[in-house]
C-alpha positions in Angstrom: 0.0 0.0 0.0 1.5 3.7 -1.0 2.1 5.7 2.3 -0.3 8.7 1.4 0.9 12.1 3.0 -0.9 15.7 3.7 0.7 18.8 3.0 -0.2 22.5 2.9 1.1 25.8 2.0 -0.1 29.0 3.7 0.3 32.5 3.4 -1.1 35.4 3.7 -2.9 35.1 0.6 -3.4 32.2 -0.2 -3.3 28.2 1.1 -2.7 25.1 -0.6 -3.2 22.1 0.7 -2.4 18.8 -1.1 -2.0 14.7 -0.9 1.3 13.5 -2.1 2.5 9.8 -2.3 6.7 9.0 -2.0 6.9 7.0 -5.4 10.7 5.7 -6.0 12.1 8.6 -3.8 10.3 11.3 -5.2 7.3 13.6 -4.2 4.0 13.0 -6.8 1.2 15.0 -5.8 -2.5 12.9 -5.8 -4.5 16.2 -5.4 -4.2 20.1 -4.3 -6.7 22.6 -3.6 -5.9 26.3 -3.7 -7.8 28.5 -1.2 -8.2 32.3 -0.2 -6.5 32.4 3.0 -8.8 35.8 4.4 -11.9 33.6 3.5 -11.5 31.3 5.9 -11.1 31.6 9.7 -8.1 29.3 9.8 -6.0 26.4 9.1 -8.5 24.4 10.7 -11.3 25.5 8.8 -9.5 25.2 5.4 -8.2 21.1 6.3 -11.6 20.4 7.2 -12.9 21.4 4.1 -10.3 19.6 2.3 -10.4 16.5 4.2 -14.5 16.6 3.4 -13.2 16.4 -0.5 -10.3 13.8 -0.1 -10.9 12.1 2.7 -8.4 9.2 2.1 -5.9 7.5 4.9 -2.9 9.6 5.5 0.3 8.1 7.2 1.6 11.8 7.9 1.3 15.3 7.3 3.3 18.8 7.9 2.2 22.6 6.8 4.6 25.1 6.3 3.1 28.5 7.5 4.4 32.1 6.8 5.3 32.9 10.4 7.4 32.0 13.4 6.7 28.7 14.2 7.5 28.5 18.5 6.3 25.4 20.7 4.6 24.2 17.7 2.4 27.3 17.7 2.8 29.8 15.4 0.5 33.3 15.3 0.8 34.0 11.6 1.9 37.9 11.2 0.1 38.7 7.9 -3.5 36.8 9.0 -5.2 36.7 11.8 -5.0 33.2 12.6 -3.3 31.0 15.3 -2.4 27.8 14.1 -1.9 24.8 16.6 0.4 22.2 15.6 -1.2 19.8 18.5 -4.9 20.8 17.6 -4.5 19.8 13.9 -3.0 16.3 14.8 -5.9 15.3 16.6 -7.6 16.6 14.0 -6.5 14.3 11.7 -6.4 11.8 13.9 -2.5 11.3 13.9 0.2 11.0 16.3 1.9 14.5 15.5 1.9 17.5 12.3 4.7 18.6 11.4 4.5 22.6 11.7 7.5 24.7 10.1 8.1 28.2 8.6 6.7 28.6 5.1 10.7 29.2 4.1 12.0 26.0 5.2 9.1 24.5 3.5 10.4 26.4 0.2 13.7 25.1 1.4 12.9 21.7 1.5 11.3 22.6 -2.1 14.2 23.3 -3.8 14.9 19.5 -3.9 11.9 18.5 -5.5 12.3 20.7 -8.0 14.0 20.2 -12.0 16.2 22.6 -14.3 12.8 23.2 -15.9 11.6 25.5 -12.4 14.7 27.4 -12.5 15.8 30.7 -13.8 19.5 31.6 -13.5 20.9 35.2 -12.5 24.5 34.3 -11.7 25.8 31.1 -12.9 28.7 31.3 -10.7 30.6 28.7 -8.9 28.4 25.8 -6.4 29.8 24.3 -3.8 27.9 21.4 -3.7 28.4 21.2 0.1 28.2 25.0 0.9 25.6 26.4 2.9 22.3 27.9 0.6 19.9 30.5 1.4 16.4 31.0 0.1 14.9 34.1 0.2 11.4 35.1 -1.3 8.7 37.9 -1.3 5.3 38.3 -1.6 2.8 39.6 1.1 5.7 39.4 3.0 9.4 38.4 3.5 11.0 35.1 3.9 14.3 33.7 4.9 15.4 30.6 5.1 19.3 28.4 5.0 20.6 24.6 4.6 23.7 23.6 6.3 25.6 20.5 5.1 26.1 17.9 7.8 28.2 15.5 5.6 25.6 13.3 3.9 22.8 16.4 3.4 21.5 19.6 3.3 19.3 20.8 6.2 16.5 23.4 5.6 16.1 26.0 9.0 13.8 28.8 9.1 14.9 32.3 10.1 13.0 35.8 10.3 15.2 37.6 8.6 12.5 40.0 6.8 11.6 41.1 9.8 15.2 42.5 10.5 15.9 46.3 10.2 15.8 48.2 7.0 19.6 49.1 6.0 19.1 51.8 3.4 21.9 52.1 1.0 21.6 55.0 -1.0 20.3 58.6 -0.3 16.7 58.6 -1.5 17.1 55.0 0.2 17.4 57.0 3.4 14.7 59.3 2.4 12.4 56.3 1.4 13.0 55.0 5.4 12.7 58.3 7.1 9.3 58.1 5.0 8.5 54.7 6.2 8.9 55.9 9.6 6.9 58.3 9.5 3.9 56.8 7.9 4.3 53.0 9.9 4.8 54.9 12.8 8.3 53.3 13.9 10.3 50.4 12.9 10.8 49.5 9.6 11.9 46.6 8.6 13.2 44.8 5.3 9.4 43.3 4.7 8.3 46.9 4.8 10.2 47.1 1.5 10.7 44.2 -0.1 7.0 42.7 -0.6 4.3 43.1 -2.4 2.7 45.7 -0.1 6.7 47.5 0.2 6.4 47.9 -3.4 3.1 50.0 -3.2 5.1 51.6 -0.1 7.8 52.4 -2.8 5.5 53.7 -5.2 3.6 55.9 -2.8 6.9 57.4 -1.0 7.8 58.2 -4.8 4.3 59.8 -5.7 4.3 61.8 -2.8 7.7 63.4 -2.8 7.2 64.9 -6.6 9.5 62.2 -8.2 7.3 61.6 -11.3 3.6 62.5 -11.8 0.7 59.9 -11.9 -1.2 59.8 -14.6 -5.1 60.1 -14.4 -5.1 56.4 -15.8 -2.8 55.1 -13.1 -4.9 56.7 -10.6 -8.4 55.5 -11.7 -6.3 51.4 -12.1 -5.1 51.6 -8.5 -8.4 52.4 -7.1 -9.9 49.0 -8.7 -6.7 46.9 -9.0 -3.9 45.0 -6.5 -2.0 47.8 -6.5 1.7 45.6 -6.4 0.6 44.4 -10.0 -0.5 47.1 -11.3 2.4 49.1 -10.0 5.0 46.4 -11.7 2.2 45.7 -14.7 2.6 49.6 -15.6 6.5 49.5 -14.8 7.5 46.6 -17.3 5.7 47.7 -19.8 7.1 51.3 -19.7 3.7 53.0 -19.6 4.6 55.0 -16.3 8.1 56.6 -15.4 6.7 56.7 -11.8 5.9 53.0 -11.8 9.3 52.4 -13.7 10.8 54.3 -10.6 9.1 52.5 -8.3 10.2 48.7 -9.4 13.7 49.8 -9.7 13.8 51.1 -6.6 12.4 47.4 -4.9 14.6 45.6 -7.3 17.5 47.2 -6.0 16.6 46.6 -2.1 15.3 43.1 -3.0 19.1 42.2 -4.7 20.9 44.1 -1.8 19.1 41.5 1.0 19.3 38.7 -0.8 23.3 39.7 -0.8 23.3 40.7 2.9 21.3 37.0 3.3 24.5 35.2 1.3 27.0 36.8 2.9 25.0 35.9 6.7 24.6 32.3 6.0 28.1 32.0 4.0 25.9 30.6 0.9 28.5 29.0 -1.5 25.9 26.4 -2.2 23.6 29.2 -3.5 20.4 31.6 -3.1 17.4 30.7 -4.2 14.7 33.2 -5.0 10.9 32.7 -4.1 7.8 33.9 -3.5 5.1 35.1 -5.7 6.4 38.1 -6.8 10.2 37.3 -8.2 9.0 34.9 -11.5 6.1 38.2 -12.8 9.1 40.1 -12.9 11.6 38.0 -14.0 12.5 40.2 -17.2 13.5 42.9 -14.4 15.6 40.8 -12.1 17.7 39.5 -15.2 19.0 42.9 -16.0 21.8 43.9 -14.4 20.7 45.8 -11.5 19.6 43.0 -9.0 22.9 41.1 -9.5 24.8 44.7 -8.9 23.0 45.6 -5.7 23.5 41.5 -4.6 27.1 41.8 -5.3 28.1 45.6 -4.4 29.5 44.6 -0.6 32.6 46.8 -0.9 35.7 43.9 0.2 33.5 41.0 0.0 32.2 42.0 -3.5 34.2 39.5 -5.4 33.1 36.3 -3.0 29.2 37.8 -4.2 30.1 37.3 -7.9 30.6 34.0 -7.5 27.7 32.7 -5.6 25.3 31.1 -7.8 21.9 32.6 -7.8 18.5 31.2 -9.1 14.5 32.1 -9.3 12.1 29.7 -8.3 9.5 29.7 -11.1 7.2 26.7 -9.8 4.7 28.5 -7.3 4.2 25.1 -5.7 7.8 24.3 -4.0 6.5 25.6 -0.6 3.9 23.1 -1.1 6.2 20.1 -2.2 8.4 21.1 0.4 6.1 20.4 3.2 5.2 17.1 1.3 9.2 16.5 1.6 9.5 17.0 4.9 6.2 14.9 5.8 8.2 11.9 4.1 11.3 12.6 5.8 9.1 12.8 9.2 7.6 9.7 8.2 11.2 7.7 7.5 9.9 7.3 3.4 12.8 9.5 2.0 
């Protein structure tokens, strides 16, 4: 009999939640569901629903969640929602759920993963047994590392987005002395780098006479997700203001990911995630995410040659909790 395993993704906009089965080592997903994550009251809630549509055996089970996971409790920052690693295992009638941070389930991810979900940024030079860090944005920031121990790499969660702001330029200082005043305080690398930083971006532009918005641009953000229409407008060059405004992220987005490499000593890598990376991947490749990554005065020429990749498959979180439910469960 094929040990059947649940999984789920959540985030602060959305939760997947999938069946997987361990076929000849690898992860092959049965079914996945894709649910709006404000709709619901919580994890709970969503499984339940789930479970009433595939309600098939399970040998194990492990959800990565976009927060910091503590006592097997985690109080997600971006919903309102307390998630109980205990609560769900009796839930699902099992002996424990594993519960880890959204980016260790990315982490885990990257190993389930083919050339095919990959887009290279800087080929240059793996260590196959250096340390790798994954970093992705979308409603907020997330940080994750693997450390070798000999045989593998380990996935560990950080919460590094949540770290100050280091502004590197001047109108990077003015963008932070703006964030302060409209947050009301600290402001920290998720206030920027996310899809809600980019609107921040965009807004600290607008409103210090950078570029003018257009009556258009006005009238779209009133109706729209302002982060896509923001980098919508930007990539195809209909707004100078908008074109402003992604540069501007793109720049503090490559200069964390390189403070991130040079923290975890990443030879093996960085990976980049999240939601927003792969609708702007004609941005990233040119060369000013690479030059902020790199541009760490002495230690610029160990940044050129760390390898660095986008994630393009928006399910790896998801995989990556399958993963680590069949290392949990002894099947990898």
């Amino acid at each position: 009999m094929t040990a059947r395993l649940l999984a789920g993704d959540i985030g602060g906009t959305s939760t997947r939640v999938g069946l997987f089965d361990v076929v000849k080592g690898r992860i092959v997903p049965v079914a996945v569901e894709k649910y709006v994550s404000h709709d619901h009251p919580g994890l709970d809630a969503i499984v339940q629903v789930f479970r009433g549509q595939h309600g098939e055996p399970i040998q194990g089970a492990c959800f990565g969640v976009a927060g910091p996971v503590i006592a097997h409790h985690v109080e997600t920052p971006n919903l309102a929602w307390d998630v109980d690693g205990s609560t769900l295992a009796r839930a699902l009638a099992l002996p424990e759920v594993g519960l880890i941070n959204d980016l260790e389930a990315n982490a885990h991810g990257v190993f389930t993963l083919g050339a095919a979900d990959f887009v290279e940024l800087n080929a240059g030079a793996t260590s196959p047994t250096g340390n790798i860090a994954v970093i992705s944005a979308g409603t907020g920031l997330g940080e994750a590392g693997m450390y070798w121990d000999g045989a593998r790499h380990h996935p560990f969660a950080t919460e590094g987005g949540h770290t100050d702001f280091a502004p590197h330029t001047d109108l990077e200082l003015e963008l932070a002395r703006y964030l302060r005043g409209t947050l009301g305080g600290h402001v920290s690398w998720e206030r920027v780098v996310s899809g809600p930083g980019l609107a921040r971006i965009y807004e600290f532009l607008r409103d210090t006479g950078r570029a003018v918005e257009p009556a258009w641009l006005t009238e779209a953000l009133k109706v729209g997700d302002a982060p896509a229409v923001i980098s919508t407008a930007a990539l195809e060059g209909k707004s100078d203001l908008c074109v402003k405004a992604l540069d501007l992220f793109v720049d503090a987005y490559g200069d964390e990911a390189g403070n991130l490499a040079l923290k975890l000593m990443a030879t093996g890598g960085v990976y980049v995630g999240g939601g927003i990376a792969p609708r702007i991947i004609q941005k990233l490749r040119e060369p000013r995410f690479m030059k902020a990554f790199a541009d760490k005065g002495r230690l610029t020429p160990l940044l050129e040659t760390i390898p660095v990749r986008v994630i393009t498959n928006d399910e790896t979180a998801l995989f990556g909790a399958a993963r680590c439910a069949a290392l949990r469960a002894s099947l990898l």
